[in-house]
N, C-alpha and C positions, 0 to 999 in steps of 0.2 A: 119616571124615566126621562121623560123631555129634562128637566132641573137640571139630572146629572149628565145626559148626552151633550149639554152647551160645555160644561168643564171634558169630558172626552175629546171634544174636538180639538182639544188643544189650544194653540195660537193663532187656530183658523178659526176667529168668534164668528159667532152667528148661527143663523136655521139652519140655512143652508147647507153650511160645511158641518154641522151635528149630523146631517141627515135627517133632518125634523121636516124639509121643507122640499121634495125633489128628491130622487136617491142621486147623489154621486159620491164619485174617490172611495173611501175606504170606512163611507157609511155602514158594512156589516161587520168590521173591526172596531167602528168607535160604538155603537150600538153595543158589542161582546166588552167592553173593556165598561160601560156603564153598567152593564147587569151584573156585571162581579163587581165591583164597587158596592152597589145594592146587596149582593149578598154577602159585603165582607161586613157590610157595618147592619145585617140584621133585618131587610126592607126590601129582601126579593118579592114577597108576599104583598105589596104597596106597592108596586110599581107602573101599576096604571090610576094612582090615587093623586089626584091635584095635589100639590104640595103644600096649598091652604086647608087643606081637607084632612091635613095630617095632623094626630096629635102635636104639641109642643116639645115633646121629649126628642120622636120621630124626626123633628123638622132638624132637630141639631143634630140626628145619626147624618141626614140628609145632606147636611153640608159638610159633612165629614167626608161622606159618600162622595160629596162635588170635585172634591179635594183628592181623593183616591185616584179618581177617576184620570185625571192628568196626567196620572204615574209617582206623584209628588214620595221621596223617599223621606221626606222631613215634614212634621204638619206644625206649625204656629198655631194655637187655638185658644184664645182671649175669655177666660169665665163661658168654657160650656155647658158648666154646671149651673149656673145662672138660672133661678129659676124652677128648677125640677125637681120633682116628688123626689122624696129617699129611693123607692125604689128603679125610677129612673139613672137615678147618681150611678144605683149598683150597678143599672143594664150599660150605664158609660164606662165606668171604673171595667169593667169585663171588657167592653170594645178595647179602650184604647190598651189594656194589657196583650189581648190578641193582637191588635196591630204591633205593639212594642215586640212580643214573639217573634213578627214575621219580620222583622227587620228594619220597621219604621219609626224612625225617630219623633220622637213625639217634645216639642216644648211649649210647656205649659203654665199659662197665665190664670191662675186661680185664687180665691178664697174660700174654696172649700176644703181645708184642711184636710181629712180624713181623706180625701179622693188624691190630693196631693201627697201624702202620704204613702198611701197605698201604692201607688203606682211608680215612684220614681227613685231613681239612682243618686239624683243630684238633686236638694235644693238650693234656691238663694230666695233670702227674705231682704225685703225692703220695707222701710219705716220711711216716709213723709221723702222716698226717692233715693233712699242712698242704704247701698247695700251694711246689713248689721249681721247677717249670720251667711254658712255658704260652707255646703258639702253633705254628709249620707244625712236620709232624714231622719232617722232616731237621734244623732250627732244635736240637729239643728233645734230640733222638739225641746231637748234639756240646755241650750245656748241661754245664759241669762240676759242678754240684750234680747233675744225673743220673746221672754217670757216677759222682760218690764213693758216691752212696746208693746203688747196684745196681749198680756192678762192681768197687768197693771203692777207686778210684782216687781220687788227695787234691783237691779241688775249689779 
């Protein structure tokens, strides 16, 4: 809970203004806007668990959650599949389709195919920085510049 109350507070960083340190201001609004964060991305049930004490999978709902938490209608989110069991990937690929649901734009930096896939309206592919393919993703999967750059097949 502390993690995600520092991103509730908004652009007033710190203990203090989360309400982590002292109660003032509008500590029982930022406190409500991090427990629904927690329970959008799945971690109501975690929310008195140190944040090191949390799974690896957990820790990336976590900063999801940080991110909600501010109100953010748009999230950036750089390889957050990085790292995580298959069944992890699915418990992501579910989040961020709920969040896409609910109105939140989501752009996504990935290589995990399958999760990109799944999930998006738009791709662009980049080869060594410069964009080679770009539009629906089944479009993009049959592109033969995608296929020479990443399964080695002549374009």
């Amino acid at each position: 809970m502390d993690n995600v109350l520092v991103g509730a507070a908004g652009p007033r960083v710190g203990w203090l203004a989360a309400g982590l340190v002292g109660a003032g201001g509008d500590a029982p609004a930022t406190r409500a806007r991090a427990a629904d964060a927690l329970e959008a991305v799945g971690l109501a049930e975690w929310a008195a668990t140190l944040s090191a004490d949390l799974p690896f999978g957990h820790r990336r709902r976590l900063e999801i959650a940080r991110a909600l938490a501010t109100g953010a209608r748009v999230l950036m989110l750089d390889e957050p599949a990085a790292g995580l069991a298959p069944s992890e990937v699915e418990a992501l690929d579910a989040l961020l389709s709920r969040l896409r649901a609910a109105g939140v734009t989501v752009v996504l930096i990935e290589h995990h195919v399958e999760l990109v896939m799944a999930i998006s309206d738009r791709v662009t592919v980049l080869d060594e920085g410069r964009v080679i393919a770009d539009g629906a993703p089944d479009a993009v999967q049959r592109d033969p510049a995608v296929l020479a750059a990443y399964l080695g097949t002549p374009a």
